[in-house]
C-alpha positions in Angstrom: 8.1 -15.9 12.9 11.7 -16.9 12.1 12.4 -19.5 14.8 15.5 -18.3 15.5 14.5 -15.0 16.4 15.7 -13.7 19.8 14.7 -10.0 21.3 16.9 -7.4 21.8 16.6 -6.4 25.4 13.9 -4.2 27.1 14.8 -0.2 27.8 13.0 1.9 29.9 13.4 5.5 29.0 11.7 7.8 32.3 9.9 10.7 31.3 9.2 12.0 34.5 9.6 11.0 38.1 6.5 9.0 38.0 6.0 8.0 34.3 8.6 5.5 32.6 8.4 4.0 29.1 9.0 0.4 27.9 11.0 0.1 24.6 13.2 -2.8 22.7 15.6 -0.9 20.3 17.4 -2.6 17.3 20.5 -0.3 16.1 21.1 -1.1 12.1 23.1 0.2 9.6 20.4 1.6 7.0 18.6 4.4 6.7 15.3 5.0 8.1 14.7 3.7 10.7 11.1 2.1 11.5 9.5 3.5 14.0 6.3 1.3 15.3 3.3 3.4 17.2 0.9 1.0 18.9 -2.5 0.9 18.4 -5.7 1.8 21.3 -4.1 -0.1 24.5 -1.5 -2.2 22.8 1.9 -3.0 23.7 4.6 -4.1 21.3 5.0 -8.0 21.8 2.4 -8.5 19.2 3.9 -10.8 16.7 2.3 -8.2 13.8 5.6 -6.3 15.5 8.0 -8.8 16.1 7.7 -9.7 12.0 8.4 -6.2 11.1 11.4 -6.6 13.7 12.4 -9.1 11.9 11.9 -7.5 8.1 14.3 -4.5 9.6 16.4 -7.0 10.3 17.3 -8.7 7.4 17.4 -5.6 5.5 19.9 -4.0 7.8 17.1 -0.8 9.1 16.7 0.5 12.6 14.1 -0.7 14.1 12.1 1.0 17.6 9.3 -0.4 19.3 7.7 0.7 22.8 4.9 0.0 25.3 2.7 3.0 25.1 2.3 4.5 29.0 -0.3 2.6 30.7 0.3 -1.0 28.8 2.8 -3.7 28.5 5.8 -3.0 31.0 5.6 1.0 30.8 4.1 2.8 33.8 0.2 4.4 33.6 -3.0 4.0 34.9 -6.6 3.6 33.2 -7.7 6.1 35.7 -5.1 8.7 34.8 -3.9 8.1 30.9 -4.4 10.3 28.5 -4.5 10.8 24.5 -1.8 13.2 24.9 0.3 11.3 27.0 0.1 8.8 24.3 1.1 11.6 21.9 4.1 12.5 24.3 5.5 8.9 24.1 6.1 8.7 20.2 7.6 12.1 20.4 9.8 11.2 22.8 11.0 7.8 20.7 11.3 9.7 17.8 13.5 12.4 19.6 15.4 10.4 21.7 16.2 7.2 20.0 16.2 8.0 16.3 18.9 9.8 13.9 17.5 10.7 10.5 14.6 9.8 8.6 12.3 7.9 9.9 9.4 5.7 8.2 6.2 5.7 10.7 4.3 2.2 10.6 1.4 2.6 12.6 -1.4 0.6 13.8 -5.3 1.8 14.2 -5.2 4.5 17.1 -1.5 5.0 16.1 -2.2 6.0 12.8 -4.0 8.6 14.0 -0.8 9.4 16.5 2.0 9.2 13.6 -0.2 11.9 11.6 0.2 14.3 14.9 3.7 13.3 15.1 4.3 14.0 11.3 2.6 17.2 12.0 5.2 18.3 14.6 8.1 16.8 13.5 7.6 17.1 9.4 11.6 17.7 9.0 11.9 13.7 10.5 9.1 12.2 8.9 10.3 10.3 4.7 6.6 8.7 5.0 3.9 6.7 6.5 2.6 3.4 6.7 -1.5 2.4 8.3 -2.8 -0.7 9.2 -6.5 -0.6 9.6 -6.1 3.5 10.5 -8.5 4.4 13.1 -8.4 8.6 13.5 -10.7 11.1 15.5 -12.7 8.2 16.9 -12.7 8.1 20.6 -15.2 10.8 21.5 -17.8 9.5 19.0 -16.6 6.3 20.1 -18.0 7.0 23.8 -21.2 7.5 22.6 -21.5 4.2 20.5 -21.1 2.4 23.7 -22.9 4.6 25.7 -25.8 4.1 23.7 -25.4 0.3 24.2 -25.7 0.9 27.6 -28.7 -0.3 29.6 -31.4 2.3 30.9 -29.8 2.0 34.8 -25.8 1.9 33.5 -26.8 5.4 31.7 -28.4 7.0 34.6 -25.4 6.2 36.5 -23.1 7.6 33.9 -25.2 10.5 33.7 -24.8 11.4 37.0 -21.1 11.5 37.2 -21.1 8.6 38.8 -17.1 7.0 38.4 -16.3 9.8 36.5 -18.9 9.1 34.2 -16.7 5.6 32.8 -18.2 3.1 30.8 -17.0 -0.3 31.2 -16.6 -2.2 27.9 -15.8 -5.2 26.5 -12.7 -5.1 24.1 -13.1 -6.7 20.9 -9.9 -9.2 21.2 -10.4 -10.3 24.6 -10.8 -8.5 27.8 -12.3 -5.6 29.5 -11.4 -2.0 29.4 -12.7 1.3 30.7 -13.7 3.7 28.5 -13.8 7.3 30.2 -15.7 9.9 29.6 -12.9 12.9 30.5 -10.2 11.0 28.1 -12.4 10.8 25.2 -13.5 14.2 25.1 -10.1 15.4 26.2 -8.7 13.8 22.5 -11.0 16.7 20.5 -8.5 19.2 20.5 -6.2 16.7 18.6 -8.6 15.2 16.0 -7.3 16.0 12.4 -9.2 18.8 10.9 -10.8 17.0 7.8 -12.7 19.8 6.4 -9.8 20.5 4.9 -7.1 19.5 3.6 -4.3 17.8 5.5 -1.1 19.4 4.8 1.5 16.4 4.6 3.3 15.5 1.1 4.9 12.6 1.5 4.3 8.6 0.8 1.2 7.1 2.6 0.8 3.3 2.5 -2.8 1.9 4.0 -3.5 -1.5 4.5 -6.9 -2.1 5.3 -9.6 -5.1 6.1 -12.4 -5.4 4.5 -13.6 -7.4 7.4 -12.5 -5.0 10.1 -15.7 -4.1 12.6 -14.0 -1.1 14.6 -13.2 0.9 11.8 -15.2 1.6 8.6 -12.7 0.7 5.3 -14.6 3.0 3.1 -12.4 5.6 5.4 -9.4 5.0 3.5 -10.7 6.8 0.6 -11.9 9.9 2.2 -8.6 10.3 3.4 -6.7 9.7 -0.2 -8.6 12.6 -1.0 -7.8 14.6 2.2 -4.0 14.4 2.2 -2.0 16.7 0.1 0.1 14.2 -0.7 -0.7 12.2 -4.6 1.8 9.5 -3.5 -0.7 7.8 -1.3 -1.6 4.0 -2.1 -4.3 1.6 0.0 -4.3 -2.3 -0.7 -7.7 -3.7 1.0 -7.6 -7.5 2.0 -10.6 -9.1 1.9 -10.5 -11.7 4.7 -8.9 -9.0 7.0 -10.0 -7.9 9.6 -8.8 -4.8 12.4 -5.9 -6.9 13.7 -4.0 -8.2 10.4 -2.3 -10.4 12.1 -3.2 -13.8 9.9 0.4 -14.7 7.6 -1.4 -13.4 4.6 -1.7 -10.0 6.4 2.0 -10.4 7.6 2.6 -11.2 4.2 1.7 -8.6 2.9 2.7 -5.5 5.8 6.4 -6.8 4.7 6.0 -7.0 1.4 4.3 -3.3 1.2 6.8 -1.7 3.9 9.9 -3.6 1.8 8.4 -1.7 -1.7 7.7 1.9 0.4 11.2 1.7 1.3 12.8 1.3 -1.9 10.4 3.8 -3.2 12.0 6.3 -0.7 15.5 4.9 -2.0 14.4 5.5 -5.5 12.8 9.1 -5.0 16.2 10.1 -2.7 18.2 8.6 -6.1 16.2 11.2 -8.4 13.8 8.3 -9.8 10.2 8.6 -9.8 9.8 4.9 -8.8 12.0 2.0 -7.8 13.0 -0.4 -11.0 10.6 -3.4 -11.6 11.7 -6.4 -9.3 13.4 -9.3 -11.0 13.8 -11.5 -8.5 13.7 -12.4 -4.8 15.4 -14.6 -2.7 11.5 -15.5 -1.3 11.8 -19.1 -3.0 14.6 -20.3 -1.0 13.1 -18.4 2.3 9.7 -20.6 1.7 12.1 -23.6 1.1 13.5 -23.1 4.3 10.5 -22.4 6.4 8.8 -25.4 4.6 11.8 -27.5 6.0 11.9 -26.0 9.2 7.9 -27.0 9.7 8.4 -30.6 8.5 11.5 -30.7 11.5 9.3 -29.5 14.5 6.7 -32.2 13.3 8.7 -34.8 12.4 10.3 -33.8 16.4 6.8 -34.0 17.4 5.9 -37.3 16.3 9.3 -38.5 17.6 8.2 -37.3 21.3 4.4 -38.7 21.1 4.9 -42.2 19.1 1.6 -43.1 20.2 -0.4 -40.3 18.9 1.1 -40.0 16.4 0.9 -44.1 15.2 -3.0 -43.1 16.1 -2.9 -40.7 13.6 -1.9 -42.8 10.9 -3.8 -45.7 11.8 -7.2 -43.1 11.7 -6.0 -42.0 7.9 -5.9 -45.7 6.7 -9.5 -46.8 8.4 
């Protein structure tokens, strides 16, 4: 993350009375503008967000994040929230705080979200972009913990007891309820994969190979669903559901930065952007090389002695 990096300030946009949103909102001077839907209970302070942030803003693009209802600082309860209030919140983004196209990065659940969106809004939508896509996996996703579940916990969900909830163990640190009514209440909105998915437009998926929530063979099965032929995947071997090591970084930026100037290329009549020729990257790593070298050399300079410990360990 560039160390000089500093937010822009936190909106809230109120939906109704009772339910209010969380968003930070970076106005540029490009067109699209990123739009970032959050994954199954996550908020948008991940740094995975705060580099794409970043890419938007050196390249001079909108940028709109937000705290799906029920995390970060948006209103909600685990008791109350539901898949289509979830639904609601991206719609409500897109409508209210977005002029023109708009590019849809999306992470796991979200993917599954931007396709709804896409669906209802297909006049907004220039293309998509899923990390580790997870779609139409919450009901089934119920039963794969329920039939985890000790004898007595079943009997107790069985009888309606607290709504029938499970209580589960997030993957990432944490606990989390898992209820019954949400999950099944997300059926009417799983994608229709019999068939195919009516959506032309660019599709980027990054996937891990390493990712234990969601199956990476998936990927495939959905190249084949979409209508769309401009739909690419990139599978990173040491990745897992999160992508959130630099080489996943890495490479979200470096896909989203090449999806772009596709879309600038297409707009422009071409069937592809030209070939690049050159970067500015080897001066960037130059300076991020020279900015790490500073904070330890600043280190050292505070803590002498651990340092002087340090060094005397490497020459014994």
């Amino acid at each position: 993350m560039d160390p000089n990096y500093v937010p822009v300030p936190v909106q809230f946009h109120q939906i109704t009375a009772t339910r209010r949103m969380a968003f930070r909102h970076f106005v540029g001077t490009k067109s699209p503008t990123i739009l970032y839907i959050p994954g199954f209970f996550s908020n948008m302070e991940l740094n995975k967000v705060i580099i794409l942030e970043e890419y938007a803003r050196a390249t001079g693009h909108s940028f709109l994040r937000y705290d799906q209802e029920c995390t970060g600082q948006s209103t909600g309860d685990q008791k109350t929230i539901e898949f289509a209030h979830w639904l609601e919140d991206a719609l409500e983004m897109l409508d209210n705080y977005t002029q023109g196209p708009v590019v849809l990065v999306a992470s796991s659940l979200g993917c599954w979200i931007s396709t709804l969106v896409t669906q209802r809004r297909p006049q907004r939508i220039k293309a998509m972009m899923w990390l580790g896509p997870g779609f139409n996996c919450l009901w089934t996703g119920y039963w794969f913990y329920y039939n985890q579940l000790p004898p007595e916990v079943k009997a107790r969900a069985d009888s309606g007891e607290d709504g029938g909830n499970i209580k589960i163990k997030m993957a990432y640190g944490g606990w989390g309820i898992l209820r019954k009514d949400f999950c099944q209440n997300t059926l009417p909105f799983e994608i229709d994969f019999e068939n195919m998915v009516d959506i032309d437009m660019p599709i980027r998926v990054i996937h891990g190979i390493r990712d234990r929530d969601v199956p990476y063979e998936w990927c495939l099965m959905a190249m084949e669903k979409f209508v769309t032929k401009d739909f690419e995947v990139v599978y990173r071997k040491m990745g897992d559901h999160r992508l959130m090591t630099p080489q996943d970084l890495n490479a979200i930026t470096y896909e989203l930065d090449r999806l772009i100037n596709h879309l600038k290329a297409l707009d422009s009549g071409l069937q592809a952007a030209p070939i690049l020729k050159g970067t500015n990257q080897e001066e960037r790593i130059a300076q991020f090389v020279q900015h790490k070298e500073n904070t330890q050399q600043k280190a050292d300079n505070q803590h002498p002695t651990a340092s002087n410990s340090q060094n005397l360990k490497s020459k014994l």
